[in-house]
N, C-alpha and C positions, 0 to 999 in steps of 0.2 A: 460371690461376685457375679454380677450379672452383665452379660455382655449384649451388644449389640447384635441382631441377625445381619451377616456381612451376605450377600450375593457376587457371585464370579459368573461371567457370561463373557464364551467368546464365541466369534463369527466367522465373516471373513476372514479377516487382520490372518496373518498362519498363527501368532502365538499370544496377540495385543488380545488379554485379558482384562474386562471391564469389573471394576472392583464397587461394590457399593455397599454401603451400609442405614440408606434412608433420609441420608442429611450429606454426606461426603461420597462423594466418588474421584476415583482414582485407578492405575491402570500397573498389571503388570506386566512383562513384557520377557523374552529371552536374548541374549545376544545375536548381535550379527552371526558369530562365529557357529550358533547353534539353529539359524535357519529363522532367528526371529528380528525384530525390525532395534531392537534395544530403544523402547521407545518408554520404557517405565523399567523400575528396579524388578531385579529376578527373585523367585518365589520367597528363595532362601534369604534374600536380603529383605524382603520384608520380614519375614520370623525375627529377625536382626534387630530388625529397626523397631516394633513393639517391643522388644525389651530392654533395648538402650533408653526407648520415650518412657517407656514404665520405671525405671531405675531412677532417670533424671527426675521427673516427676514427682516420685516417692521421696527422693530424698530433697527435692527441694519445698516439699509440704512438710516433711519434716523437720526441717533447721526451719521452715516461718515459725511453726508453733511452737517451737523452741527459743528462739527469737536471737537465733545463732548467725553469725556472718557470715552463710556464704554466700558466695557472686554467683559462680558459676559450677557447670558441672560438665562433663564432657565421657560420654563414655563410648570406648571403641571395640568393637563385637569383629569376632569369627569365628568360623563353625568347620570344623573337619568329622566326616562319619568314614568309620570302617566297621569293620567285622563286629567288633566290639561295642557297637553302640557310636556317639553322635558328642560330640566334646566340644559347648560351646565355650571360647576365650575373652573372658569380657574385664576390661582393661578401663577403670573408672579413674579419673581426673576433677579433686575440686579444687578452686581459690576461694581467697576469702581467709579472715584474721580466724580460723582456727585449730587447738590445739589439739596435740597427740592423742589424748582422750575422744575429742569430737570427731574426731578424723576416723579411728576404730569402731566409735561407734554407727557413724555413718555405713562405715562398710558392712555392719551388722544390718542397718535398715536398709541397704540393697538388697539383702540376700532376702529379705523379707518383703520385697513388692510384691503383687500377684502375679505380674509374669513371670517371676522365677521359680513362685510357688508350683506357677503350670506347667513349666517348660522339665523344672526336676523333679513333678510327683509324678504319678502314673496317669498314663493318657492313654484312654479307650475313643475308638473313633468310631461310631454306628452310621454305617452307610450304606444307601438303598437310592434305585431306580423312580425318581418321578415319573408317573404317566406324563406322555406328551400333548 
């Protein structure tokens, strides 16, 4: 899977994070409560919100090529970490005229998008100092 190079740049702002990825920009931001302006979703609600867009995504490219009925899809995401690791809740919703079979196997092609591929395999993070 090949992804986008995304860029984060912030400034002034105390915590209004400039989000880019070369064609889209977008902003994240921290609550009021945390010293920041709540002027864009918090870090974690983004991680969130890629895998709900990847979920819904997957699985409504899957029922086209299938040539299945669904309408909609809806999925609602949260995330608690402890000691033990990070447990994201991810709570999918489809309509549409299909049956008990379609419906299982759908939650089988969730499980199979790439962000959840990413989110449950193993993730190495190499991180290094740009000169200024």
């Amino acid at each position: 899977m090949s992804a986008p190079v995304v860029t984060a740049s912030i400034g002034e702002a105390e915590f209004r994070t400039r989000l880019d990825d070369g064609t889209h920009t977008w902003f994240a931001d921290e609550p009021v409560s945390l010293g920041g302006a709540d002027s864009g979703p918090q870090p974690a609600a983004l991680l969130l919100s890629s895998l709900g867009a990847c979920t819904s995504i997957t699985l409504k490219m899957y029922a086209k090529r299938k040539g299945w009925a669904l309408e909609s899809v809806s999925v609602e995401l949260s995330m608690k970490s402890a000691d033990g690791g990070t447990v994201i809740d991810r709570r999918i919703s489809v309509t549409g005229a299909l049956d008990a079979e379609q419906r299982e196997r759908l939650l089988q092609i969730a499980n199979a998008c790439p962000m959840h591929k990413v989110l449950s395999g193993a993730i190495r993070i190499d991180s290094g100092l740009a000169e200024a």
